[in-house]
C-alpha positions as CSV (number, residue, x, y, z in Angstrom):
1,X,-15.6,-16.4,1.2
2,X,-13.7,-14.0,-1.3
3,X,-12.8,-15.0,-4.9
4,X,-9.5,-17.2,-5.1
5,X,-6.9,-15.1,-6.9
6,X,-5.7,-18.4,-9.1
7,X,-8.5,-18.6,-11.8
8,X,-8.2,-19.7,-15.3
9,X,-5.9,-17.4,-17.3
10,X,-6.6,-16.6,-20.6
11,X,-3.6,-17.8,-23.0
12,X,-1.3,-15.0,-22.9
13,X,-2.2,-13.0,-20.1
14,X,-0.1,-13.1,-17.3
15,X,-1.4,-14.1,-13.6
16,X,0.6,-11.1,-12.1
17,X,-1.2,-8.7,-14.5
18,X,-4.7,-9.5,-13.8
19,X,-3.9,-9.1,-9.9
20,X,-2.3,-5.8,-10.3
21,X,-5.7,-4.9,-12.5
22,X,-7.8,-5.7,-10.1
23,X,-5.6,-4.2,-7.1
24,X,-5.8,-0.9,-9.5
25,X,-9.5,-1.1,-10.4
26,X,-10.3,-1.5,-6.6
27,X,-8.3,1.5,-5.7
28,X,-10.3,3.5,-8.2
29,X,-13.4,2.5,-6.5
30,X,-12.1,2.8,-3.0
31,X,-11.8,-0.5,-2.2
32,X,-8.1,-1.5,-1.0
33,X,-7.5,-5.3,-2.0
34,X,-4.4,-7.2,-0.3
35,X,-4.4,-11.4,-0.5
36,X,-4.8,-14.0,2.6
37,X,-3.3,-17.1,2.4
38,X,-5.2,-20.1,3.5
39,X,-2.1,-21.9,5.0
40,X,0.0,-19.9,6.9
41,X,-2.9,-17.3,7.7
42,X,-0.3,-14.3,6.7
43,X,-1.8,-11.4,4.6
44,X,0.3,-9.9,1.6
45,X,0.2,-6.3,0.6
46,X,-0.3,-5.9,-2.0
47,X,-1.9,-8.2,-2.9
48,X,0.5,-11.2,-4.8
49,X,0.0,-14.5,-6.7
50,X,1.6,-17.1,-3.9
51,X,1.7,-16.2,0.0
52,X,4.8,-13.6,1.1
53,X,5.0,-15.6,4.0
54,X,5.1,-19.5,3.1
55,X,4.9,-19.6,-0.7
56,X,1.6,-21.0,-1.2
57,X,-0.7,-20.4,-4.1
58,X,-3.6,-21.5,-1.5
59,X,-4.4,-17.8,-1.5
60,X,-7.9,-15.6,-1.9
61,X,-8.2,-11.7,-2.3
62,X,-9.0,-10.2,1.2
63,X,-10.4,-6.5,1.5
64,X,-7.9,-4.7,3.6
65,X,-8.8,-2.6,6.6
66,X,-7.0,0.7,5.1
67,X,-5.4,1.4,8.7
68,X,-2.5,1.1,10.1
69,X,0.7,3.0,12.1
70,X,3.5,5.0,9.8
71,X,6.9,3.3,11.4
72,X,9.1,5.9,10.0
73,X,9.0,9.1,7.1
74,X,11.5,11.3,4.8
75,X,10.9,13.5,2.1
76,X,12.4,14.2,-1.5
77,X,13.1,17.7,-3.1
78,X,13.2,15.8,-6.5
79,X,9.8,13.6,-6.6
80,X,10.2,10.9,-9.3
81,X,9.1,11.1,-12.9
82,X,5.8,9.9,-11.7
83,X,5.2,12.4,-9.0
84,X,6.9,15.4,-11.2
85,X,3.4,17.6,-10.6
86,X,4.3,17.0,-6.8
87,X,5.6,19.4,-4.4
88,X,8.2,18.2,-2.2
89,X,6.4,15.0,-0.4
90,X,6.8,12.9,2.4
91,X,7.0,9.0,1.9
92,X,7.3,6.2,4.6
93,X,6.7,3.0,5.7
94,X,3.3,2.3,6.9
95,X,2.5,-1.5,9.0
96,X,-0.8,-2.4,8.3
97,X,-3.8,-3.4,10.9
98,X,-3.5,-6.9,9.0
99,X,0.6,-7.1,9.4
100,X,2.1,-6.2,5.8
101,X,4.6,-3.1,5.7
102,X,3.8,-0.5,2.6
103,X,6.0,2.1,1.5
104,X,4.0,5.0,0.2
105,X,3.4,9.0,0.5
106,X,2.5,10.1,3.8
107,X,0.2,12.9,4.3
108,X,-0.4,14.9,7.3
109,X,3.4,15.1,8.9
110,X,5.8,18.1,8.7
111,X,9.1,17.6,6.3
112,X,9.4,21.5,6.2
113,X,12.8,20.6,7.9
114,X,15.8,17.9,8.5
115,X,15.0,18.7,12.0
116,X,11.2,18.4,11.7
117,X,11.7,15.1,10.2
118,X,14.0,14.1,13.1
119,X,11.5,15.6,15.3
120,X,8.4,13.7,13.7
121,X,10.0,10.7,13.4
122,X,10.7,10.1,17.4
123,X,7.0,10.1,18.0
124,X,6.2,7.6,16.1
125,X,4.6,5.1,15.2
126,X,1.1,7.1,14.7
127,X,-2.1,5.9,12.9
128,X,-2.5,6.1,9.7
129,X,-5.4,6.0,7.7
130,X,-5.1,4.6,3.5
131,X,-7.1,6.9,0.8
132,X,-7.1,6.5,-2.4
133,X,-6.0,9.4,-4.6
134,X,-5.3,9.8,-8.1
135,X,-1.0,11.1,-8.7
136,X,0.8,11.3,-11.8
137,X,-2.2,9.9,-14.0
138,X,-3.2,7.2,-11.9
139,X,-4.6,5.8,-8.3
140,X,-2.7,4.9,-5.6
141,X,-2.6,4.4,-2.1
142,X,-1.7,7.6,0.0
143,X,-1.4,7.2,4.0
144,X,-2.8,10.3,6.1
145,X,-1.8,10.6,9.5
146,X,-4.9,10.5,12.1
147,X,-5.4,13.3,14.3
């Protein structure tokens, strides 16, 4: 059984912090953390303090498949602060194995055009695969397409 994700909380430090850390620290050692709720069933990604679904803090930290099918991708010319070292990128909306929807940067499709995009996008959805990789000073999830 995995760890509950309500645990005494040292005075002062938020509940929502000490998920986020441990999402973080997982991602750094490849391990992709989402939460399950033990009411409703429903997985949340990623992972939260009370079920997405139903609202119940009957929830436990789950280790997440890391697969699922990219629904639909763009691109930016401008990349956010956080991505600045970035060339342009693609980002989409990935559904997971487990159910949860994740928007993140999408590896492995072609952006080189409006068209492309257009083009790319009415094949979809495709598997996906989640890695983790280090941008703009810190881990996060990046989907890559599967070939």
């Amino acid at each position: 059984m995995a760890e509950p994700v309500i645990t005494e909380t040292p005075e002062g430090v938020p509940r929502v912090e000490r998920t986020a850390k441990r999402f973080y620290d997982g991602l750094e050692e490849g391990v992709i953390w989402g939460t399950h709720c033990n009411d409703c069933e429903e997985h949340s990604f990623p992972p939260m303090t009370a079920c997405r679904s139903c609202g119940s803090r009957d929830i436990e930290f789950t280790e997440m498949s890391g697969r699922g099918s990219l629904q639909y991708y763009s691109s930016t010319m401008l990349p956010s602060y956080r991505f600045r070292d970035e060339d342009r990128m693609a980002y989409g909306m990935v559904q997971l194995d487990e159910g949860p929807y994740f928007f993140t940067k999408i590896e492995g499709v072609d952006f080189s055009s409006p068209e492309a995009i257009q083009e790319g996008n009415e094949e979809l959805p495709v598997d996906v695969v989640g890695k983790p990789e280090e941008v703009g000073g810190s881990t996060i999830l990046v989907f890559e397409v599967e070939e």
